[in-house]
Biopython code that builds the backbone (N, CA, C, O; Angstrom):
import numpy as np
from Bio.PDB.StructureBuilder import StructureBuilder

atoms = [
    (1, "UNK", "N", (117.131, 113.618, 56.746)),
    (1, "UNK", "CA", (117.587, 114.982, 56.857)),
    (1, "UNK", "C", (119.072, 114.979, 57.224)),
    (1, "UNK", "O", (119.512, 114.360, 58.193)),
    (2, "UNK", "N", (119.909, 115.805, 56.279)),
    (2, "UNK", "CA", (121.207, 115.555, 56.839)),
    (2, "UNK", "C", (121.512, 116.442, 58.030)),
    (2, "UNK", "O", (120.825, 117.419, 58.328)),
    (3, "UNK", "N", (122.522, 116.062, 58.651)),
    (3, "UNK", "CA", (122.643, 117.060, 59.597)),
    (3, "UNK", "C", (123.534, 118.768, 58.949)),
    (3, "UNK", "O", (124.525, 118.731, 58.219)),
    (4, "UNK", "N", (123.086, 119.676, 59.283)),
    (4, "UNK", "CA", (123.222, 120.767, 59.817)),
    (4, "UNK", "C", (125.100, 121.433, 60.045)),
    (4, "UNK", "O", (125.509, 120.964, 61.107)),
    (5, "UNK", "N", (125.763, 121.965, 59.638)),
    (5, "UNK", "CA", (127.211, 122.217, 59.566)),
    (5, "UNK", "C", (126.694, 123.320, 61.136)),
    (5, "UNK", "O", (126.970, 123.027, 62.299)),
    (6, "UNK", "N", (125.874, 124.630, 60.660)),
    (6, "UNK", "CA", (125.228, 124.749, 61.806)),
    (6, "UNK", "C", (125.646, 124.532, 63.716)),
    (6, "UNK", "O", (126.263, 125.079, 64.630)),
    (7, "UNK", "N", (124.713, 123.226, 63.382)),
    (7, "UNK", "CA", (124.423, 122.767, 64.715)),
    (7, "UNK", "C", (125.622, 122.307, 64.639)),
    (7, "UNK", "O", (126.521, 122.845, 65.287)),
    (8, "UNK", "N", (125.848, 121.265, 63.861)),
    (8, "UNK", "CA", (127.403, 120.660, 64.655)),
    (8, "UNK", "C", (128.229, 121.820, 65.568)),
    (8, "UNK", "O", (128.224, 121.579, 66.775)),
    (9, "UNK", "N", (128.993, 123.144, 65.113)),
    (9, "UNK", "CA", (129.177, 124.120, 65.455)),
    (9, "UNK", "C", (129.214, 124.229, 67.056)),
    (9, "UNK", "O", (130.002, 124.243, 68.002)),
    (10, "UNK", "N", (127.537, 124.312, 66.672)),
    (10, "UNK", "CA", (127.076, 124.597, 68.501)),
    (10, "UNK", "C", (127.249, 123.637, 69.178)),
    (10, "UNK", "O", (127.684, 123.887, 70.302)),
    (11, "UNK", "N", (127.045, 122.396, 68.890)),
    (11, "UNK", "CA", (127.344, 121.286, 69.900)),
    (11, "UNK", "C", (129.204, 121.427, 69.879)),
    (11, "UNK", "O", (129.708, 120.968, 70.904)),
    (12, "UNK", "N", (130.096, 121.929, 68.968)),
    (12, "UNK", "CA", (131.302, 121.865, 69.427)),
    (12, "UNK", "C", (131.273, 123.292, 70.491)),
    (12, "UNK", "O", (132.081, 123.285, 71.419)),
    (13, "UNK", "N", (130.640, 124.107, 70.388)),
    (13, "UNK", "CA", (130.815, 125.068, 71.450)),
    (13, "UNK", "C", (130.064, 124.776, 72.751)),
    (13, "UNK", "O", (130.318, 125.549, 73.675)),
    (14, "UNK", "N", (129.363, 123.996, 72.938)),
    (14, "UNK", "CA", (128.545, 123.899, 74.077)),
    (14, "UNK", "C", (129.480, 122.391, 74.549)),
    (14, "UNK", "O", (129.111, 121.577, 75.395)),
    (15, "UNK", "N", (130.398, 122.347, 73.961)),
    (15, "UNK", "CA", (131.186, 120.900, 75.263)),
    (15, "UNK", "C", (132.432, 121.101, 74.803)),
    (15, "UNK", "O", (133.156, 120.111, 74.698)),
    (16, "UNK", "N", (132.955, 122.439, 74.427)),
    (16, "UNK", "CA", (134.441, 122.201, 74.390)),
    (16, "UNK", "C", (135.088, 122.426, 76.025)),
    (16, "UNK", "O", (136.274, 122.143, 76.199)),
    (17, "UNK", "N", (134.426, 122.838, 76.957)),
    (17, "UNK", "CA", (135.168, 122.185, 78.380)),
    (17, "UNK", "C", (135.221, 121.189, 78.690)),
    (17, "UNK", "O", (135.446, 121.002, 79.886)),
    (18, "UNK", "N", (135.036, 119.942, 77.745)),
    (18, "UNK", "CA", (135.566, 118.330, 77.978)),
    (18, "UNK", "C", (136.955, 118.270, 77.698)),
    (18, "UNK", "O", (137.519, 117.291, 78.189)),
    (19, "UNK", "N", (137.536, 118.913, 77.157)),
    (19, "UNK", "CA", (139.145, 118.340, 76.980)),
    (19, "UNK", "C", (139.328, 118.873, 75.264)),
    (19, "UNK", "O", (139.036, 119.851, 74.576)),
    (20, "UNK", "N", (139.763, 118.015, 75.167)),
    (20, "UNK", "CA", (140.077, 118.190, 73.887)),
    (20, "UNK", "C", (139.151, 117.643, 73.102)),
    (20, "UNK", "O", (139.098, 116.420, 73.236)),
    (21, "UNK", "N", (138.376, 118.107, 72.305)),
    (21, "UNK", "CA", (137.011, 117.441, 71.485)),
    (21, "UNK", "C", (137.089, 117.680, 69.660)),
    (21, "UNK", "O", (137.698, 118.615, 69.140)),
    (22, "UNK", "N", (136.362, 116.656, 68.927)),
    (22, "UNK", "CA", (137.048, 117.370, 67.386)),
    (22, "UNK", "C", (135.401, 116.366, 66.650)),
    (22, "UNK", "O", (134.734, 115.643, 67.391)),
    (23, "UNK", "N", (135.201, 116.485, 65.768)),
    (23, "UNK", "CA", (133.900, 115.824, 64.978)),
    (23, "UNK", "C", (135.131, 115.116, 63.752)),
    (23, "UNK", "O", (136.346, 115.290, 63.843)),
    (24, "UNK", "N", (134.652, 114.564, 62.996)),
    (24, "UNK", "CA", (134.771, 113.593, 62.017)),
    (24, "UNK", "C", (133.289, 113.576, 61.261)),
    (24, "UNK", "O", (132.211, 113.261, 61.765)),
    (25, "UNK", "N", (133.559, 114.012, 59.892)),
    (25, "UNK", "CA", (132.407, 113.469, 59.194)),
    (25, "UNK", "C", (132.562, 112.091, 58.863)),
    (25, "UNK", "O", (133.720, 111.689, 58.974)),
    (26, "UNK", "N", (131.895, 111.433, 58.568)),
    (26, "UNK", "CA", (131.539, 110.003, 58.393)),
    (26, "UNK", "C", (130.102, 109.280, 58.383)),
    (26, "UNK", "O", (129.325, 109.145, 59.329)),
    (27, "UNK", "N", (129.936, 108.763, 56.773)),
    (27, "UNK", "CA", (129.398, 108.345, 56.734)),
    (27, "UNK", "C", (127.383, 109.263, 56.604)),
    (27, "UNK", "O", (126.347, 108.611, 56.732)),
    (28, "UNK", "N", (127.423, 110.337, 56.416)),
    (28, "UNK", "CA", (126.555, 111.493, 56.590)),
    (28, "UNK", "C", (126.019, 111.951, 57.697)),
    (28, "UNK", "O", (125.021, 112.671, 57.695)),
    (29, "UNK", "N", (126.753, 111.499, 58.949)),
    (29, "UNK", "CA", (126.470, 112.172, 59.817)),
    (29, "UNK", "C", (128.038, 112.221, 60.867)),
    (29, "UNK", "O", (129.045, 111.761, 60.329)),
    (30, "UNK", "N", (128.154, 112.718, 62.165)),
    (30, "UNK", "CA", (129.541, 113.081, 62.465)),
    (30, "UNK", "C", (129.722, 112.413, 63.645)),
    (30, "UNK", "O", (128.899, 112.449, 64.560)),
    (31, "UNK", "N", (131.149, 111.571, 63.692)),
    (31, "UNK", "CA", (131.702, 111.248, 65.406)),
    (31, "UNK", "C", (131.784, 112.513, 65.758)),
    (31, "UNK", "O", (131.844, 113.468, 64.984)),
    (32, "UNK", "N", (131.790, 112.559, 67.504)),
    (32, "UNK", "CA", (131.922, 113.284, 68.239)),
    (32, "UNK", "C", (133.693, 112.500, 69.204)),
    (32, "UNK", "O", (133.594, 111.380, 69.705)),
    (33, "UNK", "N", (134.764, 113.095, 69.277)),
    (33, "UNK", "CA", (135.736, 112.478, 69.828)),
    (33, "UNK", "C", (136.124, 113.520, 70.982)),
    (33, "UNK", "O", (136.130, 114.741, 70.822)),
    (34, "UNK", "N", (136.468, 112.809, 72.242)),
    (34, "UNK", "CA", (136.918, 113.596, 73.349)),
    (34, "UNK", "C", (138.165, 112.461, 73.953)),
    (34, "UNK", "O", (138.166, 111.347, 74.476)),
    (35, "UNK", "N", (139.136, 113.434, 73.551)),
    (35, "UNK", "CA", (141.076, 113.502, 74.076)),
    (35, "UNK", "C", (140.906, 111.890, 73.034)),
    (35, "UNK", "O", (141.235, 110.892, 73.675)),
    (36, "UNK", "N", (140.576, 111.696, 71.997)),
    (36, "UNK", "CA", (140.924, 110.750, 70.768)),
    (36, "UNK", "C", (139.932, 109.701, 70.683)),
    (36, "UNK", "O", (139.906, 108.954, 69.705)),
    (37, "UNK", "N", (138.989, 109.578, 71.790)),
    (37, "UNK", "CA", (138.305, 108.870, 71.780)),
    (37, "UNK", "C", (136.497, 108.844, 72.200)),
    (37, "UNK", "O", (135.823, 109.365, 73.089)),
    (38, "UNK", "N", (136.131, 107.710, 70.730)),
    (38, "UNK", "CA", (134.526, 108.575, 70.041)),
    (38, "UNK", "C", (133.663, 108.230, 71.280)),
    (38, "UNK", "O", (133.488, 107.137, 71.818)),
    (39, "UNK", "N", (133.217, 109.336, 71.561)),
    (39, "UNK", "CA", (132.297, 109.352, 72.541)),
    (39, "UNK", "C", (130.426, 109.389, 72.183)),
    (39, "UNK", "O", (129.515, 109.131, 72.969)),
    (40, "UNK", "N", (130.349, 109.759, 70.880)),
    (40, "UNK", "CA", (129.082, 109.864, 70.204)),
    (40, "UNK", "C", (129.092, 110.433, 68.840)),
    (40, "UNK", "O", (130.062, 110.781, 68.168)),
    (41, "UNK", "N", (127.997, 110.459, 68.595)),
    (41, "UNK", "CA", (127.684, 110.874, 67.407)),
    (41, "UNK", "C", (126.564, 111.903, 67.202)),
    (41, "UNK", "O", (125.559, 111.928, 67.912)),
    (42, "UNK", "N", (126.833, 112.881, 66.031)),
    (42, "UNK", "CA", (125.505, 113.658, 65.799)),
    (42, "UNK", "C", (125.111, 113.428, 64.354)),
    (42, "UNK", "O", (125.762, 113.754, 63.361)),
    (43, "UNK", "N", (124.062, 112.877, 64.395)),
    (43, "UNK", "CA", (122.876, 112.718, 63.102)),
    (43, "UNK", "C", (121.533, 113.639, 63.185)),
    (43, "UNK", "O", (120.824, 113.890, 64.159)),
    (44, "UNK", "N", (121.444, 113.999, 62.006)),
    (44, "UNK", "CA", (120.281, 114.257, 62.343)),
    (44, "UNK", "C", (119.747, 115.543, 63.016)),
    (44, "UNK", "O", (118.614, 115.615, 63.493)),
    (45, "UNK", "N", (120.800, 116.722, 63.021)),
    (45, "UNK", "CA", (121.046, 117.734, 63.930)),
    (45, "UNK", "C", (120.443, 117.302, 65.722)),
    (45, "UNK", "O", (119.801, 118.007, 66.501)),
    (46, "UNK", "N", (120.951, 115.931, 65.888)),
    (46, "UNK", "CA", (120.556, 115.483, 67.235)),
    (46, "UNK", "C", (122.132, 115.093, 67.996)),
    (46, "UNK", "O", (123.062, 114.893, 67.215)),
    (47, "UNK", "N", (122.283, 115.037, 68.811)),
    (47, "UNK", "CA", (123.427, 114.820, 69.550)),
    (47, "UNK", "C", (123.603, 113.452, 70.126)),
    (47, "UNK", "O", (122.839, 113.466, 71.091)),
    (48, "UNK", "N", (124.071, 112.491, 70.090)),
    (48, "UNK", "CA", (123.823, 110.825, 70.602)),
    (48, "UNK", "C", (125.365, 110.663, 71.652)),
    (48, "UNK", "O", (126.505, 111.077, 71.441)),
    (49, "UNK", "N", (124.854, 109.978, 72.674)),
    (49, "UNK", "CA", (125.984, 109.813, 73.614)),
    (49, "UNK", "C", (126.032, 108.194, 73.213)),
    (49, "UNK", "O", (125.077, 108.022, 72.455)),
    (50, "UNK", "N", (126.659, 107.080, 73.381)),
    (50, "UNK", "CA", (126.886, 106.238, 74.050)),
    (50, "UNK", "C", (126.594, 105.751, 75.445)),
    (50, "UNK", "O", (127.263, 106.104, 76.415)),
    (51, "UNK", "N", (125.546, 104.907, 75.511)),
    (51, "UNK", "CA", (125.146, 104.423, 76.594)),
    (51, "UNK", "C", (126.112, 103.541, 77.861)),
    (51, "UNK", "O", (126.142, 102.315, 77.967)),
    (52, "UNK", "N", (126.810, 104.467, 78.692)),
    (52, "UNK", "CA", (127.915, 103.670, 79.397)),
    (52, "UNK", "C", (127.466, 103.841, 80.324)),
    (52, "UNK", "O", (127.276, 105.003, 80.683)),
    (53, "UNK", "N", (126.985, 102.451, 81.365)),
    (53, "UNK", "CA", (126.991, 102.753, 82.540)),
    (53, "UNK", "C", (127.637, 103.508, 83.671)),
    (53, "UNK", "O", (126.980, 103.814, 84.666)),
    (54, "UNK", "N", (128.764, 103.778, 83.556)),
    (54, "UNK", "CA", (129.551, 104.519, 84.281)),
    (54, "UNK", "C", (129.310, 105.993, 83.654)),
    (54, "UNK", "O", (128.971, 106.430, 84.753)),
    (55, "UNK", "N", (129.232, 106.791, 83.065)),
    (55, "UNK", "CA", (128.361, 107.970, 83.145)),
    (55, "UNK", "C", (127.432, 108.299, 83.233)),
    (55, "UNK", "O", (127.175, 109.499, 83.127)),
    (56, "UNK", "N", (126.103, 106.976, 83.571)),
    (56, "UNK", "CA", (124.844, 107.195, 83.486)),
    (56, "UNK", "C", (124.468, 108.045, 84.892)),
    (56, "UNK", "O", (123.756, 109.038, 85.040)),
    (57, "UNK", "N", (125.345, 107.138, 85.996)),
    (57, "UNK", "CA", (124.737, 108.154, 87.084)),
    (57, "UNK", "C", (125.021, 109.421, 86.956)),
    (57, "UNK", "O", (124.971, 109.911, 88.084)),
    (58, "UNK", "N", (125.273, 110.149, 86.240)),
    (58, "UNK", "CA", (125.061, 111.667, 86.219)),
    (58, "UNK", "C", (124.007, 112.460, 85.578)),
    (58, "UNK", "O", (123.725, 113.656, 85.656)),
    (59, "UNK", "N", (123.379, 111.249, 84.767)),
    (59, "UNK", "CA", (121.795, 111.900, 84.293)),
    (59, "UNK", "C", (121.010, 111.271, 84.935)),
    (59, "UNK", "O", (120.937, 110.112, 85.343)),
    (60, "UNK", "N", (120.217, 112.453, 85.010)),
    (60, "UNK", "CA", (118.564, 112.282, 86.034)),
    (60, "UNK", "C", (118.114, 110.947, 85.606)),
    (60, "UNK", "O", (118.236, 109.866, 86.183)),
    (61, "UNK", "N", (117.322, 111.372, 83.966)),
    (61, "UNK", "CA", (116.492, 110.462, 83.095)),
    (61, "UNK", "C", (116.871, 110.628, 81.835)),
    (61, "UNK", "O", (116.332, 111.423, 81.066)),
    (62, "UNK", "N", (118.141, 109.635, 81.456)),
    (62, "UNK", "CA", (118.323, 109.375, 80.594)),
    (62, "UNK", "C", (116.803, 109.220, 79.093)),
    (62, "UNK", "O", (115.660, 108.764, 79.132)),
    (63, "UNK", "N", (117.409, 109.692, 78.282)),
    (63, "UNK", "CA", (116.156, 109.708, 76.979)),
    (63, "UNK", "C", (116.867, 109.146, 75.977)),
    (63, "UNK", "O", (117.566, 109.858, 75.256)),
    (64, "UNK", "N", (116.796, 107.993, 75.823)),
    (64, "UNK", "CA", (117.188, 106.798, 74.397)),
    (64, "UNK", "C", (116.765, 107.009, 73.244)),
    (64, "UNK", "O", (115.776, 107.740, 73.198)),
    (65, "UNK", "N", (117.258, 106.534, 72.036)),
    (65, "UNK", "CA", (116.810, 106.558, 70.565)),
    (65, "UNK", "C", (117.655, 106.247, 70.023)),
    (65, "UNK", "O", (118.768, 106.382, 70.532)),
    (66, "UNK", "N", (117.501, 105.692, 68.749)),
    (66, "UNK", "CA", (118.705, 105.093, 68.220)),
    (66, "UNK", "C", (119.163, 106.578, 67.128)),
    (66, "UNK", "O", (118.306, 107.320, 66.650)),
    (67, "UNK", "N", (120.674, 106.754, 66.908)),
    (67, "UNK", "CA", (120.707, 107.640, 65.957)),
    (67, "UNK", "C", (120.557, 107.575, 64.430)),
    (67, "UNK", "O", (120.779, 108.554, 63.718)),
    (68, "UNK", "N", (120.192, 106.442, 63.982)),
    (68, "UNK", "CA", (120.006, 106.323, 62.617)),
    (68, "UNK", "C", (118.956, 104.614, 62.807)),
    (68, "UNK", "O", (118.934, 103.959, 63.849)),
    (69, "UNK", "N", (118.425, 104.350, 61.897)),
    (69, "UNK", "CA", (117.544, 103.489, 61.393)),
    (69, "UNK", "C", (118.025, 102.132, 61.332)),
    (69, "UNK", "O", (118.692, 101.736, 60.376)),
    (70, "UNK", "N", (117.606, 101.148, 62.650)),
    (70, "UNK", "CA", (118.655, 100.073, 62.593)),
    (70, "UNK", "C", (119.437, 99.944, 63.597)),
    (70, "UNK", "O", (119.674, 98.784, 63.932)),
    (71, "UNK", "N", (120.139, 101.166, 64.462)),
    (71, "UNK", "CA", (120.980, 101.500, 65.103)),
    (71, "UNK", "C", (120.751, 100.846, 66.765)),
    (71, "UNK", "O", (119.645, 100.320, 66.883)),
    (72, "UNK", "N", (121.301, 100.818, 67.574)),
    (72, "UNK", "CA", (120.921, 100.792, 68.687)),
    (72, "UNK", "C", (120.766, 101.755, 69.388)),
    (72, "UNK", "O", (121.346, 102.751, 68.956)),
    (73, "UNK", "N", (120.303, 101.870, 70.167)),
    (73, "UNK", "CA", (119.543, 103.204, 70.967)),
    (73, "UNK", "C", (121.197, 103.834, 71.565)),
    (73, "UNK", "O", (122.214, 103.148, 71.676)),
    (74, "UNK", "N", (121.076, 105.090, 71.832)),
    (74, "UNK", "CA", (122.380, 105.914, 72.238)),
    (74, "UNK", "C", (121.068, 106.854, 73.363)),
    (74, "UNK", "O", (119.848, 106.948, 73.232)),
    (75, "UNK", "N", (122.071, 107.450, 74.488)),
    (75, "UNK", "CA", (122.124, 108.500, 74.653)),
    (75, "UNK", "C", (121.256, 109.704, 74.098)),
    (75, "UNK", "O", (121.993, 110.648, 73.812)),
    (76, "UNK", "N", (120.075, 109.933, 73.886)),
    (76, "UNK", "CA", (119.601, 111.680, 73.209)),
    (76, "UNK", "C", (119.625, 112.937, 74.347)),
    (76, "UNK", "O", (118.879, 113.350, 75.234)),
    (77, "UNK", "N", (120.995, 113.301, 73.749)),
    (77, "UNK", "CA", (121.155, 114.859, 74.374)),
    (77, "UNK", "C", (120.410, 116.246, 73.638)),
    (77, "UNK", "O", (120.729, 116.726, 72.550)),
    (78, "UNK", "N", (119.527, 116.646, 74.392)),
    (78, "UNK", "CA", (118.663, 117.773, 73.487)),
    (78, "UNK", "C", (118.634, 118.928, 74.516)),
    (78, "UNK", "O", (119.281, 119.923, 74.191)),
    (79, "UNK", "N", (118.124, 118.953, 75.454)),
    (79, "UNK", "CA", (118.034, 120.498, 76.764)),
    (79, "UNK", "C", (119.041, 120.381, 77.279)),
    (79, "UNK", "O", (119.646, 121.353, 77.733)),
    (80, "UNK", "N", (119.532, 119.036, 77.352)),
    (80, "UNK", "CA", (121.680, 119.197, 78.190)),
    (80, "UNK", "C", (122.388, 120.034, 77.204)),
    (80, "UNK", "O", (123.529, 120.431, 77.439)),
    (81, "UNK", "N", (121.913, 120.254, 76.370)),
    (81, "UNK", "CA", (123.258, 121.045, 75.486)),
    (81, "UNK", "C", (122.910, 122.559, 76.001)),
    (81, "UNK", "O", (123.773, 123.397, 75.738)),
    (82, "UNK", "N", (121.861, 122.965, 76.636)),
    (82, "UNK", "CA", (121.819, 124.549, 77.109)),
    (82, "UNK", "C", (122.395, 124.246, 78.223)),
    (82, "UNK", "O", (122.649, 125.350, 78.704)),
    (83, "UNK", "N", (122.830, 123.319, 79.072)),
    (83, "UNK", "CA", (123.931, 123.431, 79.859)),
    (83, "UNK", "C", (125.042, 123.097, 79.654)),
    (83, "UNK", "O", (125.384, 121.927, 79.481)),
    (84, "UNK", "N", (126.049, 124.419, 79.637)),
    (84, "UNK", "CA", (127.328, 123.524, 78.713)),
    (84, "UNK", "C", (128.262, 122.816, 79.567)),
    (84, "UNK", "O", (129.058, 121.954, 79.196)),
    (85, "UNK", "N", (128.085, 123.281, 80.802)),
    (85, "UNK", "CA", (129.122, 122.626, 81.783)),
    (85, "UNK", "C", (128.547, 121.316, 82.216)),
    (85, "UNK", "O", (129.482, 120.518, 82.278)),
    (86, "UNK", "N", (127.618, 120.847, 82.484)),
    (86, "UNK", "CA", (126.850, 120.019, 82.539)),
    (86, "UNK", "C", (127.360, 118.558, 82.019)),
    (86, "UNK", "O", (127.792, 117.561, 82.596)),
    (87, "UNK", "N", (126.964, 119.093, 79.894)),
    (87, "UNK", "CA", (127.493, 118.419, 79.194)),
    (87, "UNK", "C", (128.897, 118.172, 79.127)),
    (87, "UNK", "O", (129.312, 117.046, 78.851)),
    (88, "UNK", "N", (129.564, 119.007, 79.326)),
    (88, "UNK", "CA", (130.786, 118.941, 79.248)),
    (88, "UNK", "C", (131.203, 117.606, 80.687)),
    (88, "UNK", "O", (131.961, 116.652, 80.510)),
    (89, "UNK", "N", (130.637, 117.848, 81.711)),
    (89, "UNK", "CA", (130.855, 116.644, 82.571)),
    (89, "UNK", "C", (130.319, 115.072, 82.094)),
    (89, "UNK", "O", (130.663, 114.031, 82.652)),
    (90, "UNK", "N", (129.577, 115.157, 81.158)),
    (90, "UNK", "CA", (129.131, 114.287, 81.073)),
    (90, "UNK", "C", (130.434, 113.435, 80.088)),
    (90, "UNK", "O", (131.118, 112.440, 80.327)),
    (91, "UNK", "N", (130.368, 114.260, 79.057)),
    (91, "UNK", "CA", (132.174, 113.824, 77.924)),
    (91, "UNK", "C", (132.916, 113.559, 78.901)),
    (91, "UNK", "O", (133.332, 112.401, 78.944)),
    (92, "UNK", "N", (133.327, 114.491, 79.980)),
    (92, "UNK", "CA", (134.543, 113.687, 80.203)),
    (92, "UNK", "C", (134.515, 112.368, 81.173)),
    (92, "UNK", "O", (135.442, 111.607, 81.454)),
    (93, "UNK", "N", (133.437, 112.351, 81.504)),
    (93, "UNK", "CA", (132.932, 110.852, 82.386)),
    (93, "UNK", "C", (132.968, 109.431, 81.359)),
    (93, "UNK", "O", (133.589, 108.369, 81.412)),
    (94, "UNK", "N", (131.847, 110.083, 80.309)),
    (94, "UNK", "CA", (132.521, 109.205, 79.437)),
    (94, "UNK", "C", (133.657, 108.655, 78.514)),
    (94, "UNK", "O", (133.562, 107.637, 77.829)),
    (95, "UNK", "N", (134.685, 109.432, 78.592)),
    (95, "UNK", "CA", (135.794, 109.556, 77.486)),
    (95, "UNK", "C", (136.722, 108.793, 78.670)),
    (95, "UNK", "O", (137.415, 107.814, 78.394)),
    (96, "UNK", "N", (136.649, 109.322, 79.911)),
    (96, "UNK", "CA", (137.174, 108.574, 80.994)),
    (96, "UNK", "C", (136.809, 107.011, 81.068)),
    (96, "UNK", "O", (137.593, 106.117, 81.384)),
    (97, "UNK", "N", (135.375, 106.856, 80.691)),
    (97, "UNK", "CA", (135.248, 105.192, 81.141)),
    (97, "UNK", "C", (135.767, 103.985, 80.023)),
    (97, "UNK", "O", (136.036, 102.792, 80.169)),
    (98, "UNK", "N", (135.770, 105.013, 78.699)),
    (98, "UNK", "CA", (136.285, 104.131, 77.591)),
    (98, "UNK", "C", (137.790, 103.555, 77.532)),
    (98, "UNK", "O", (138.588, 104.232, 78.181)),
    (99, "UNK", "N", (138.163, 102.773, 77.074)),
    (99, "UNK", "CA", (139.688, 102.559, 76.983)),
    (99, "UNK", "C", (140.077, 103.800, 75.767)),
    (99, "UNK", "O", (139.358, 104.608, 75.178)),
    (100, "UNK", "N", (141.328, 103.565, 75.722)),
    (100, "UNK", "CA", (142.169, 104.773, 75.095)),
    (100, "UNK", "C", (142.200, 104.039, 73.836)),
    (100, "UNK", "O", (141.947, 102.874, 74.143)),
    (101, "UNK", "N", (142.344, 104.105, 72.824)),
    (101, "UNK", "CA", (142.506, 103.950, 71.514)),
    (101, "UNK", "C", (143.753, 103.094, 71.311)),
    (101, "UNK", "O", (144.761, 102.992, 72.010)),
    (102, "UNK", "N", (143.345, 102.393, 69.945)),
    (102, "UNK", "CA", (144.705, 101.517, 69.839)),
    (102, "UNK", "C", (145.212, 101.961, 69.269)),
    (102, "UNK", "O", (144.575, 102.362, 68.295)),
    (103, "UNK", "N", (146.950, 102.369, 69.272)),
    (103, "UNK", "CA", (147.353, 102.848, 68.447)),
    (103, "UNK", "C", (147.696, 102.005, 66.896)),
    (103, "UNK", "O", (147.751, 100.814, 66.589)),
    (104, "UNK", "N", (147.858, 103.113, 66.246)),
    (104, "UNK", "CA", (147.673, 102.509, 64.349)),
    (104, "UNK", "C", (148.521, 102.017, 64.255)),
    (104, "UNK", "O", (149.405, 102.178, 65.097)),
    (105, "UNK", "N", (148.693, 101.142, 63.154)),
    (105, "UNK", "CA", (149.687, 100.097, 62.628)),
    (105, "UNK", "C", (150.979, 101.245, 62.197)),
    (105, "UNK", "O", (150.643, 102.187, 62.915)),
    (106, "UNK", "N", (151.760, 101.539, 61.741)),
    (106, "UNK", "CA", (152.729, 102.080, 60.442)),
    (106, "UNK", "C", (152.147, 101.976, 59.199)),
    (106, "UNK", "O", (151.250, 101.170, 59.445)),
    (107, "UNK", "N", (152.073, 102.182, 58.305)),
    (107, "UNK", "CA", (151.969, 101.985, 57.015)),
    (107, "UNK", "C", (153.117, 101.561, 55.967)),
    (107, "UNK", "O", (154.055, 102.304, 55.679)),
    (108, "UNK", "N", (152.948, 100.432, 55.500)),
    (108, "UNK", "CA", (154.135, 99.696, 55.008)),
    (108, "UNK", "C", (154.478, 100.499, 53.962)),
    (108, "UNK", "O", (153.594, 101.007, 53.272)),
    (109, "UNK", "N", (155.967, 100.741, 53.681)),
    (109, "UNK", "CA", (156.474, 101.570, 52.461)),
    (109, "UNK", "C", (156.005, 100.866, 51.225)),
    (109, "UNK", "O", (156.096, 99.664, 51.474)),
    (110, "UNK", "N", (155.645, 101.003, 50.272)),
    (110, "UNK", "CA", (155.257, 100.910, 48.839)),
    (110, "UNK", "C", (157.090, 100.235, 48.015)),
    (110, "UNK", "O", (158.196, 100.772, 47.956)),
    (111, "UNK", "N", (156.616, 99.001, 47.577)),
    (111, "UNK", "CA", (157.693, 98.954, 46.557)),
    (111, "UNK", "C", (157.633, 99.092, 45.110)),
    (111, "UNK", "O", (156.718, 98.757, 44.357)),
    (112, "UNK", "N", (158.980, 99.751, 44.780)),
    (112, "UNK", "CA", (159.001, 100.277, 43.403)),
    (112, "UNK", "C", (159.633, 99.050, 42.835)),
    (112, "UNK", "O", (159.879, 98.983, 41.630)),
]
sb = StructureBuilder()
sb.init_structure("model")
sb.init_model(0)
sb.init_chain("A")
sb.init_seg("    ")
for serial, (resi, resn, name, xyz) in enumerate(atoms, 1):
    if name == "N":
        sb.init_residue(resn, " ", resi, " ")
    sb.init_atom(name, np.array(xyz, "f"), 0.0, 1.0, " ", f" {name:<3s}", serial, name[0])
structure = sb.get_structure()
């Protein structure tokens, strides 16, 4: 089932008090990025965190699953998304524990 244009939507409205947040399609289902860096993914009209210990202590009981077939288990956010502040603490705990992104190469000019 692909995911939902929909839901994506709502999951960008129910955690835009993390910072700065943006989706990426890819691949048929979407990164989730907070201040540049991917914090999860939604497949599946399901929401997937990244399993980081350092944001775990803020959920009760974490609920695992992998987001696609193959995958390793993530994060399943499903009743946290009716709390948006909630979730939103949770992004920025995690976006906090990740390193910052590397920045990109240049792109070499083309010769004629």
């Amino acid at each position: 089932m692909p995911t939902d244009a929909a839901f994506v939507d709502h999951v960008l409205d129910q955690i835009h008090g993390a910072g700065v947040v943006a989706v990426r399609k890819m691949f048929g289902a979407y990164g989730v990025y907070c201040d540049g860096k991917v914090v999860g993914l939604i497949c599946h009209n399901q929401f997937f965190l990244k399993p980081l210990p350092e944001a775990l202590a803020l959920m009760g009981a974490p609920v695992y699953a992998p987001p696609y077939p193959g995958a390793r288990p993530h994060l399943l956010l499903a009743e946290e998304l009716d709390a948006p502040d909630r979730v939103a603490r949770f992004l920025r705990a995690f976006a906090e524990a990740l390193p910052a992104p590397k920045p990109k190469k240049p792109k070499a000019a083309k010769k004629v």
